[in-house]
C-alpha positions in Angstrom: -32.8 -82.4 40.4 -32.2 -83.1 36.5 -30.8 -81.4 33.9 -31.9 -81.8 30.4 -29.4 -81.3 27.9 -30.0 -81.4 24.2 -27.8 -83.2 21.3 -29.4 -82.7 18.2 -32.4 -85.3 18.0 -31.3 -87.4 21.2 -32.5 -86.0 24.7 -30.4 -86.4 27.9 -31.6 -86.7 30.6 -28.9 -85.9 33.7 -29.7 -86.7 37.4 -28.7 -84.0 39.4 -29.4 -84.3 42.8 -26.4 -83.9 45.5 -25.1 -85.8 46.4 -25.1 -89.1 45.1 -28.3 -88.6 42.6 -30.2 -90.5 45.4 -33.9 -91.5 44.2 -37.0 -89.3 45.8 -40.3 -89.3 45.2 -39.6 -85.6 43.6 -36.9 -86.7 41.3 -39.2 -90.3 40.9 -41.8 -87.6 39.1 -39.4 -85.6 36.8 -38.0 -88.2 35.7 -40.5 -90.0 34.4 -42.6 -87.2 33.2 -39.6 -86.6 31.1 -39.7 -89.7 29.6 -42.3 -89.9 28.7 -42.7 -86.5 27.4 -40.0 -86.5 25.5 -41.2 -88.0 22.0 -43.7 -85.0 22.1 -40.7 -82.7 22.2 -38.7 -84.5 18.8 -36.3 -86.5 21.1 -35.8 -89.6 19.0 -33.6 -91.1 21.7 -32.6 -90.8 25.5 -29.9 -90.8 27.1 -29.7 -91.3 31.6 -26.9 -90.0 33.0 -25.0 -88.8 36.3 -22.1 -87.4 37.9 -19.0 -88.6 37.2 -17.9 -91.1 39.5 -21.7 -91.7 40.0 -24.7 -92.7 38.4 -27.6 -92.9 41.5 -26.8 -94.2 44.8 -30.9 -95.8 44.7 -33.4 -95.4 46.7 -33.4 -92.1 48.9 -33.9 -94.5 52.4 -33.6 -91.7 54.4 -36.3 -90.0 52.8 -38.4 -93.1 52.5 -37.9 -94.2 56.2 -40.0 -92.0 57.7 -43.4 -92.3 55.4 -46.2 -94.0 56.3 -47.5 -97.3 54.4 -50.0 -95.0 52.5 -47.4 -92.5 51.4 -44.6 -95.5 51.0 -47.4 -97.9 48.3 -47.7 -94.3 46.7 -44.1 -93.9 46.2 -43.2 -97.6 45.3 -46.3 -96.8 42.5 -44.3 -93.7 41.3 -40.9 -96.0 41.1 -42.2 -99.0 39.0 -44.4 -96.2 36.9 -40.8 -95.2 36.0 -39.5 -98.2 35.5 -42.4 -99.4 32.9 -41.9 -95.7 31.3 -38.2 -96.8 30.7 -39.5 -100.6 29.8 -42.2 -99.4 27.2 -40.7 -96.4 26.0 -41.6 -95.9 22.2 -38.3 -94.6 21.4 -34.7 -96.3 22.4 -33.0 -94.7 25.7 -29.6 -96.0 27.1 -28.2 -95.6 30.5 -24.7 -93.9 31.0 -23.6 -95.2 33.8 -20.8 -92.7 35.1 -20.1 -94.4 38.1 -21.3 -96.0 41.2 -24.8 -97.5 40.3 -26.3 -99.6 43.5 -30.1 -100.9 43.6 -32.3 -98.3 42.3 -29.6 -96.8 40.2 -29.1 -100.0 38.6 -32.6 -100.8 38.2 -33.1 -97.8 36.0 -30.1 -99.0 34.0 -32.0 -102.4 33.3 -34.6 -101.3 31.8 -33.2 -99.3 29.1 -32.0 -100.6 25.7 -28.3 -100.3 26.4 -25.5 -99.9 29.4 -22.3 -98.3 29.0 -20.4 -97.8 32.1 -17.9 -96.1 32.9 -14.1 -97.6 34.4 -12.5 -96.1 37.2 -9.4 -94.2 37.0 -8.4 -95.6 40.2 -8.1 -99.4 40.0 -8.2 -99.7 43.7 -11.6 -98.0 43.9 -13.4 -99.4 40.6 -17.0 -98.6 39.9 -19.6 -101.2 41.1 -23.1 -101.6 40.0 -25.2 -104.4 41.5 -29.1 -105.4 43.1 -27.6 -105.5 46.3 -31.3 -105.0 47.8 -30.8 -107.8 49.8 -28.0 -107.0 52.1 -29.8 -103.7 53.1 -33.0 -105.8 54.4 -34.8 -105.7 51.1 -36.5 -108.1 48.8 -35.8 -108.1 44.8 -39.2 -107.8 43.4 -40.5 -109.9 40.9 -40.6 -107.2 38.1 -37.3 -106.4 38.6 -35.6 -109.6 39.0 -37.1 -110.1 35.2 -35.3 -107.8 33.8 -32.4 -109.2 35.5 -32.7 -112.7 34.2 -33.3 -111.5 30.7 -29.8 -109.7 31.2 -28.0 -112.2 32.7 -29.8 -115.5 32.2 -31.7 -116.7 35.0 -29.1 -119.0 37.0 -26.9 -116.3 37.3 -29.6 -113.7 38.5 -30.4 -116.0 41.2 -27.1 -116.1 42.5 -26.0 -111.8 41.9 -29.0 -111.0 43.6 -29.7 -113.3 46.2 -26.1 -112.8 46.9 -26.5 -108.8 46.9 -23.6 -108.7 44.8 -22.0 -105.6 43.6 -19.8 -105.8 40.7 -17.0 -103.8 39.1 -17.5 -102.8 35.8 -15.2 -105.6 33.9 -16.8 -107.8 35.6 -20.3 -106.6 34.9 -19.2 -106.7 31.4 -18.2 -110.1 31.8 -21.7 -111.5 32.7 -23.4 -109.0 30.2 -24.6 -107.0 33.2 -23.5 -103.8 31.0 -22.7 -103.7 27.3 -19.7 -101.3 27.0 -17.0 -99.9 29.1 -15.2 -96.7 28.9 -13.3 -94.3 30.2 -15.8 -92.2 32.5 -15.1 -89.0 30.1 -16.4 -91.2 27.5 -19.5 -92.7 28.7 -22.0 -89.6 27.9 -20.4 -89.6 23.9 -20.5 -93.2 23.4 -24.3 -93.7 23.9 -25.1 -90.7 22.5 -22.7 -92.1 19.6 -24.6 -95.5 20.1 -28.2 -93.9 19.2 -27.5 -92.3 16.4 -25.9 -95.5 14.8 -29.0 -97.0 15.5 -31.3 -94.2 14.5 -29.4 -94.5 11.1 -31.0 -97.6 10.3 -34.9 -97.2 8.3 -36.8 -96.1 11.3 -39.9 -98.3 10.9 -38.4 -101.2 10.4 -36.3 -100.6 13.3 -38.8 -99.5 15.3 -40.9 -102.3 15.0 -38.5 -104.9 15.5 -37.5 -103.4 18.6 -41.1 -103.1 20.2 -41.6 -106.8 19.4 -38.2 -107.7 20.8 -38.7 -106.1 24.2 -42.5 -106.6 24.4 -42.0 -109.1 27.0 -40.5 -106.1 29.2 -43.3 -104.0 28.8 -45.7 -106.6 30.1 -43.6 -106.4 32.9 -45.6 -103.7 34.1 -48.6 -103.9 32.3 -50.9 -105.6 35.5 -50.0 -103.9 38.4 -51.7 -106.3 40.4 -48.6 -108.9 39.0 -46.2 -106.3 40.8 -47.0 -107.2 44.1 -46.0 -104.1 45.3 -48.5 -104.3 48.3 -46.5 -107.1 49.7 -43.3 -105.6 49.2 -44.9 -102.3 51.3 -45.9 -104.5 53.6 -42.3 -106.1 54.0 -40.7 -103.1 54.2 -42.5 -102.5 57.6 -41.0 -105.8 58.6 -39.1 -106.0 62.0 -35.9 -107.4 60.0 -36.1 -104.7 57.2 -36.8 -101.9 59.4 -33.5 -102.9 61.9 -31.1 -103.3 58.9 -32.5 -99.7 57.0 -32.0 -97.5 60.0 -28.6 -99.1 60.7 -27.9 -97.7 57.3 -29.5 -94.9 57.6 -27.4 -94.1 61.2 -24.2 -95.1 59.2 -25.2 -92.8 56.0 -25.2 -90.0 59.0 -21.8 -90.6 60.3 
């Protein structure tokens, strides 16, 4: 479910899970444990990556449809633990977007220090990325829609997510949803590229500045009672929520 590839001092970590690197609570666990593991190991830097032509498709709904409110809270748990690893991560990791990057996939991307995405080959079938939560049933969390505002500004969070919008990558570029965009071959160099530019600069200093500067993420995370992810469980049982995932889920299997 992920591959771990090695370039020099920068770690990448590559979702690898068939077929559209969809989020599980297996995949949930490796990937965080990597994370966080990796300074221990001599990774100075991270790097998230897919497929090309995707990123993650999210949330595994399918797999998350079935469970129980127990097993769901336990999950949700796992997901913002990642989340917060990303957030609060004592060493700089950027997200190489290689392609589609909806809900979850995009909320991994948030997180992280930097975006570069990648631009379709095919203009009539660009790349979108986007919180579109909301037009599969869902509710935008607060923790998430945080690091959304500090992205974006907060006006025009309220309107991409309430919206569910999912944007093409010059556009997400436009409203500083992503940082960079590149040619899909390129997206893997160019943040590895990006790290060690910024692992050039005297390391304390830069580390230091950086953990003030994104402190305000990290507290994010740091109550989970702030999270309210019992109310979000709780939603997801909702009569509206439930109708709209399986619909989904019945289209997924067509």
């Amino acid at each position: 479910m992920l591959e771990t590839l090695r370039h020099e001092s920068i770690l990448e970590l590559r979702l690898a899970r068939p077929p559209v690197n969809a989020l599980d609570p297996v995949l949930v666990k490796q990937l965080r444990t990597a994370i966080e593991s990796a300074p221990a190991l001599g990774a100075r830097g991270i790097v998230l990556s897919g497929r090309p032509g995707m990123y993650s498709a999210g949330l595994d709904v399918p797999v998350l449809l079935p469970m129980d409110r127990a097993s769901l809270r336990t999950f949700l748990g796992d997901f913002f633990g990642l989340c917060g690893a990303i957030a609060a991560s004592p060493i700089p990791i950027v997200a190489a977007i290689t392609g589609h990057s909806p809900a979850g996939g995009a909320v991994l991307s948030i997180f992280c220090d930097y975006r570069v995405m990648a631009k379709s080959p095919d203009p009539a079938k660009p790349f979108r990325i986007g919180l579109n939560e909301v037009q599969v049933g869902l509710s935008i969390p607060a923790g998430i829609q945080a690091g959304m505002q500090r992205l974006v500004g907060p006006y025009r969070a309220e309107r991409l997510m309430v919206a569910g919008a999912m944007l093409d990558s010059d556009a997400a570029l436009e409203v500083g949803f992503v940082d960079e965009v590149i040619a899909v071959d390129r997206v893997v160099p160019r943040a590895i590229e990006w790290l060690h530019e910024l692992l050039r600069l005297p390391p304390q200093a830069m580390s230091t500045t950086r953990h003030l500067a994104r402190r305000d993420l990290a507290e994010v995370f740091a109550d989970p009672d702030k999270l309210l992810l019992d109310e979000f469980a709780e939603a997801w049982f909702g009569a509206e929520t439930q109708a709209t995932l399986k619909a989904l889920v019945a289209k997924l299997k067509k």
